[in-house]
C-alpha positions in Angstrom: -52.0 30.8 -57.8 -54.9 28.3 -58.3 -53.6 26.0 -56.2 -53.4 28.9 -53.3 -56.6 29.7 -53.6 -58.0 26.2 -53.8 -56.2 25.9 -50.2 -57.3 29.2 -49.0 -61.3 27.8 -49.6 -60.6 24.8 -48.8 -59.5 25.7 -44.9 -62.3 28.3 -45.0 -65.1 25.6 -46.3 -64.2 23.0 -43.8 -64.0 25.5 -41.2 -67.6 27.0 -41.6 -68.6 23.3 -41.7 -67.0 22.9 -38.3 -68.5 25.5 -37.0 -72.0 24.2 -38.6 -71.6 20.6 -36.7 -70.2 21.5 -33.8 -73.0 24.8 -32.8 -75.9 22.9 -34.7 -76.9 26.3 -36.5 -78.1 25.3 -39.7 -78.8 29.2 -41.1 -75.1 29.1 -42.6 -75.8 26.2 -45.0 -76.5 27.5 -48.2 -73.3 29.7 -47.5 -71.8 26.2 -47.1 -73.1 25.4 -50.6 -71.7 28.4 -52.3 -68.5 27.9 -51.3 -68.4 24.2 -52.1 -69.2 25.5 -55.5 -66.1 27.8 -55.6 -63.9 24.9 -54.4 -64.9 23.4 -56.9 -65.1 25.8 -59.8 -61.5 26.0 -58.7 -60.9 22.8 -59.0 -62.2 22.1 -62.2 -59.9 24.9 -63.4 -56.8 22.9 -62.1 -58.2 20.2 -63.7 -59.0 21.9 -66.9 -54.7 23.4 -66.7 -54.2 19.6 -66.4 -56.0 18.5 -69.6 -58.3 16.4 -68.0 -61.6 17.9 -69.9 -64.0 15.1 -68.4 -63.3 15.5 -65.1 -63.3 19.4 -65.0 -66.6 19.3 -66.8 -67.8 16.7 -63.7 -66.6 19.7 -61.0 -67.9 22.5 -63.5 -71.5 20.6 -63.2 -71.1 19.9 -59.2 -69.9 23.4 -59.0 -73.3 24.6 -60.7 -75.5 22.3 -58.9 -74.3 23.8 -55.6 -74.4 27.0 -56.2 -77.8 26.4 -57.6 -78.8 24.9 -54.6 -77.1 27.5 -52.2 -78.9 29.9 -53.7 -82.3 28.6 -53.7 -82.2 28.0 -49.5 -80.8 31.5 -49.1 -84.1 32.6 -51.3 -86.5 30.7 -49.4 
């Protein structure tokens, strides 16, 4: 299931940032960010089923800083 929905964001995440590159409209960005973040709180989780701790905590902390950041530009 993980693995689906890591494919499913994944197709949906480089598709918005097609979309971003190729019509030069910047305003979906931080949505850009946010889902980064759930690819890779996704990830991690694979990662985490895979016991490789220090590498899920790595996409946890990516995961967190994206979202962070997605969430700041959408405030501002």
């Amino acid at each position: 299931m993980l693995k689906a929905l890591q494919l499913i964001l994944s197709i949906v995440t480089v598709g918005l940032a097609l979309y971003i590159m190729l019509t030069y409209s910047y305003q979906f960005l931080s949505f850009l960010n946010i889902l980064l973040g759930l690819t890779m709180l996704v990830l991690g989780a694979i990662e985490w089923q895979k016991r490789k701790k220090t590498s899920a905590w790595l996409l946890f902390l990516v995961a967190l800083v994206s979202w962070f950041f997605g969430i700041y530009c959408m405030i501002i």
